[in-house]
C-alpha positions as CSV (number, residue, x, y, z in Angstrom):
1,X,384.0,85.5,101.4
2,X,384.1,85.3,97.6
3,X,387.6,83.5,97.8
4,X,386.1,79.7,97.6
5,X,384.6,80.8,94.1
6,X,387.6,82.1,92.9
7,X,386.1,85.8,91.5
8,X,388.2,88.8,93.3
9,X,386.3,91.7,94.3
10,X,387.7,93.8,90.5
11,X,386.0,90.9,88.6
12,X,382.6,91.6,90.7
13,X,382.6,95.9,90.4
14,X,383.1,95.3,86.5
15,X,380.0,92.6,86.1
16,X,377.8,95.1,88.2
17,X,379.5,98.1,85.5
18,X,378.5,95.9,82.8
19,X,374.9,95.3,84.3
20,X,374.3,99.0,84.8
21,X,375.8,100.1,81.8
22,X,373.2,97.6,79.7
23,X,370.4,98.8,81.9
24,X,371.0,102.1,80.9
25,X,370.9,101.7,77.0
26,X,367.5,99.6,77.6
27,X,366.3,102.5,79.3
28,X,367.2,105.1,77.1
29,X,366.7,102.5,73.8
30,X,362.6,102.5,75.3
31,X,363.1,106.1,75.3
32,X,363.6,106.8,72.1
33,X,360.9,104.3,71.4
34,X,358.4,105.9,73.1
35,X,359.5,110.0,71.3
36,X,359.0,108.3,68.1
37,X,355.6,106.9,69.1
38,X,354.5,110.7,70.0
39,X,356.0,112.0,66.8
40,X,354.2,109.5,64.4
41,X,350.5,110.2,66.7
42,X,351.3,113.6,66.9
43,X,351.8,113.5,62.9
44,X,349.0,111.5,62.7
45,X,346.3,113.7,64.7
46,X,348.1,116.7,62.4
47,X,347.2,114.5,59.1
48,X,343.6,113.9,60.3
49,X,343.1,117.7,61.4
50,X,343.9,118.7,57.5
51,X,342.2,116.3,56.1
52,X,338.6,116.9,58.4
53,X,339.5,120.6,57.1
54,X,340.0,119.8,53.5
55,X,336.7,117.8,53.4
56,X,334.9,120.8,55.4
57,X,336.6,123.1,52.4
58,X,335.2,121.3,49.6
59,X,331.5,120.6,51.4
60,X,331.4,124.5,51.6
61,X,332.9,124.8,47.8
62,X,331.3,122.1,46.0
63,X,327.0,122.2,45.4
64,X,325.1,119.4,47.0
65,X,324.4,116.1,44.7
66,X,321.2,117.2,43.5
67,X,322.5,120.6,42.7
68,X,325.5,119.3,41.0
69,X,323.3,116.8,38.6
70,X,321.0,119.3,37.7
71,X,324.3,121.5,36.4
72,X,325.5,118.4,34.5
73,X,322.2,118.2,32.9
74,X,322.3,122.2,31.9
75,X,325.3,121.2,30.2
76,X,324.4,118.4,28.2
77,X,321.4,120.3,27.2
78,X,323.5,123.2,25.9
79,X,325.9,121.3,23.7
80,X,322.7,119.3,22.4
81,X,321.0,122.9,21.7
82,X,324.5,124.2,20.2
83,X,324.7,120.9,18.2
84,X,321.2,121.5,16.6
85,X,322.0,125.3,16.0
86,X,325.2,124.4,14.4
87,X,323.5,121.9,12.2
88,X,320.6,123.5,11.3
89,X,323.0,126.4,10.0
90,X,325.5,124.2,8.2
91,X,322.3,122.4,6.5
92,X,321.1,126.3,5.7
93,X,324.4,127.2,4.4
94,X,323.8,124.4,1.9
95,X,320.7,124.3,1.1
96,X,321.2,128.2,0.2
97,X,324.2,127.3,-1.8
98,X,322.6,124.1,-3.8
99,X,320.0,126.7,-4.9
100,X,322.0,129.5,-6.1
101,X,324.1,126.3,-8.4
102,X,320.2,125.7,-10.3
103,X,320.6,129.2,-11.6
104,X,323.9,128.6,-13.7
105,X,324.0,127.6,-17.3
106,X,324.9,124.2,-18.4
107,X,328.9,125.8,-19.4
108,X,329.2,127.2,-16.1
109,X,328.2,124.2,-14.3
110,X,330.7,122.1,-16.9
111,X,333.7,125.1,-15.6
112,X,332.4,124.2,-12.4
113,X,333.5,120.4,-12.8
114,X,337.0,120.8,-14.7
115,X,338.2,123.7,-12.4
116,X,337.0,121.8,-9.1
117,X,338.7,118.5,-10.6
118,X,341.7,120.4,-11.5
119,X,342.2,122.3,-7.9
120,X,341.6,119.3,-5.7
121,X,343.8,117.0,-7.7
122,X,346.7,118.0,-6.0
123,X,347.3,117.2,-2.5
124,X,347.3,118.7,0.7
125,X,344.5,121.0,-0.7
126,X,341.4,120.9,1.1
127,X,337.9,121.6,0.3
128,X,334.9,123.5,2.5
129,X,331.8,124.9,2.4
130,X,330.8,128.5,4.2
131,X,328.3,131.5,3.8
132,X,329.6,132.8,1.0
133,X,330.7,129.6,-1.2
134,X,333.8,127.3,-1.0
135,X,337.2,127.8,-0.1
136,X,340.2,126.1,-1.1
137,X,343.0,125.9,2.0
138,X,346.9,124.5,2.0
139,X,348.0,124.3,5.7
140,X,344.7,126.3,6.9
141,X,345.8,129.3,4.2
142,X,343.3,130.5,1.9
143,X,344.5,129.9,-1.6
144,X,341.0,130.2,-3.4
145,X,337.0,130.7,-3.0
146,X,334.6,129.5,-5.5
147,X,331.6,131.4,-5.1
148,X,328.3,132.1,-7.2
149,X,327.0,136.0,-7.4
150,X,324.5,137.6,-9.4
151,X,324.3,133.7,-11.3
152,X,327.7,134.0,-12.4
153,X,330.5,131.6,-11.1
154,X,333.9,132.9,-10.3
155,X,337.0,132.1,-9.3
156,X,338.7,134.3,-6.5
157,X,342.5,133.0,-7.0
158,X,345.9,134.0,-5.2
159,X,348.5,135.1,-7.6
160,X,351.8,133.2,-7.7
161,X,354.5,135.8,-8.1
162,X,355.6,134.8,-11.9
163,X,351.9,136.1,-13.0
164,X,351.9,139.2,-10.7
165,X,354.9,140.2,-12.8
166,X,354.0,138.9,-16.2
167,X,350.2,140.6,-16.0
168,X,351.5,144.1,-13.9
169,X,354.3,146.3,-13.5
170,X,355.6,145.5,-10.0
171,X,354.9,149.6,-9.3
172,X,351.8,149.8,-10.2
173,X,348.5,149.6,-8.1
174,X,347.5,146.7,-9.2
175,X,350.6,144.9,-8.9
176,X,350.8,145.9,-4.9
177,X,346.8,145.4,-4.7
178,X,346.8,141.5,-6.0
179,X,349.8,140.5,-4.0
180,X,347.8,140.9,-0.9
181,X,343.8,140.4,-2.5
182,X,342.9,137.2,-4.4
183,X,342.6,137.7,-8.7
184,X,338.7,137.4,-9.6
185,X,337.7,135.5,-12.2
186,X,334.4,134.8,-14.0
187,X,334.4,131.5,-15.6
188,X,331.5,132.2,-17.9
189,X,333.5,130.8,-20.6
190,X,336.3,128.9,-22.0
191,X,339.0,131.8,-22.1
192,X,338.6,132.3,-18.3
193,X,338.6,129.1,-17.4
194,X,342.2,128.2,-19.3
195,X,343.5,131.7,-17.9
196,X,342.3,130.6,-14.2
197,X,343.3,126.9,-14.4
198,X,347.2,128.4,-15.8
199,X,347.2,130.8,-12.9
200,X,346.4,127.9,-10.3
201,X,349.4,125.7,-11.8
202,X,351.4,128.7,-11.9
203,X,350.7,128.7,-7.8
204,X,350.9,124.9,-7.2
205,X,354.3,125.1,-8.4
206,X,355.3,128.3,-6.2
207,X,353.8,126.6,-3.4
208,X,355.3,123.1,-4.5
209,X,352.5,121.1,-4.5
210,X,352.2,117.8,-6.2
211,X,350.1,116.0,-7.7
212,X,347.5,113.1,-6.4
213,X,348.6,109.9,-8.0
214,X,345.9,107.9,-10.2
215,X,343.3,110.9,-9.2
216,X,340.1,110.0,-10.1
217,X,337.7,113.0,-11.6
218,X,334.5,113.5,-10.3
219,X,331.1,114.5,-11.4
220,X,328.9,118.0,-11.3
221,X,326.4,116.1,-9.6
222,X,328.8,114.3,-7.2
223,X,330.4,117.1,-6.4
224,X,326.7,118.6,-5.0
225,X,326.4,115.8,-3.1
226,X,328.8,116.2,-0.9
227,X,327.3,119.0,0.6
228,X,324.0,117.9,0.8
């Protein structure tokens, strides 16, 4: 009956093949659509269940507003109290210091000036003030202390290794003690003074320091002012 269109019945099985066959990689094609769609709410109901968990977590973990202001406050008002405290001790430290510099003689306070002038005319010295007087740092090491006791100035100094051997005998007690503990002097006069500013220069050279360019000098009285 299909002869008047011309098709034989092969031509006919391998359009119905064809039909099937295309029907068959819709199907499975809106298969694999609809497994994803599972897999991505599946992952999505998994994502919202951690989260509602997290957020129960921290509510359990972290104090209510209110709490967590009033914490936030009891911090501020620490550092502010530590602040003061640490102010009000630095301002001590000072004022206690100031006072023991009205007991020196007009020589020592002239020492004073040269030796402070000398020290921090070299660079990457640096100058502070604690308890027990000044201290003289390169690279956060203690070189030197200036310090005021029994109204007396004086000079605590680290040795350089050329005056360790030119004022001991590198076995004697003295020679071992002063490589570890910093040479006092007393600069109650002009021969202490020369002998502590030759010991410094003796050290800035060991320790290859140079000198500030175009350093300007300062004053006795400028030199208080810092501090105060």
């Amino acid at each position: 009956m299909f002869d008047w269109l011309g098709l034989s019945p092969t031509v006919i099985q391998i359009f119905g093949c064809v039909m099937i066959f295309l029907a068959c990689m819709m199907l499975v094609f809106v298969i694999v659509i609809m497994v994803k769609s599972l897999k991505e709410i599946k992952k999505e109901k998994e994502r919202a269940s951690k989260t509602s968990e997290h957020k129960d977590n921290l509510e359990k973990i972290e104090p209510k507003n209110d709490t967590s202001k009033e914490v936030v406050v009891a911090k501020v008002e620490t550092v502010a109290k530590e602040e003061t405290e640490t102010e009000a001790k630095q301002e001590k430290i000072v004022n206690f210091y100031i006072k023991k510099h009205k007991n020196l003689t007009a020589e020592q306070k002239e020492n004073y000036t040269i030796l402070k002038n000398t020290l921090l005319s070299f660079e990457n010295l640096t100058n502070s003030l604690t308890l027990d007087g000044e201290i003289f740092k390169v690279k956060n090491i203690i070189v030197g202390a200036l310090t005021i006791k029994n109204d007396t100035l004086k000079l605590f100094l680290k040795l350089s290794k050329k005056d360790l051997l030119q004022m001991f005998d590198s076995q004697s007690t003295e020679f071992k003690k002063y490589q570890k503990t910093p040479m006092e002097f007393a600069l109650s006069g002009e021969g202490e003074l020369a002998k502590a500013k030759n010991c410094f220069k003796n050290l800035a050279e060991e320790l290859k320091l140079e000198k500030i360019e175009n350093f300007e000098t300062q004053t006795y009285d400028a030199f208080l002012k810092k501090f105060d």
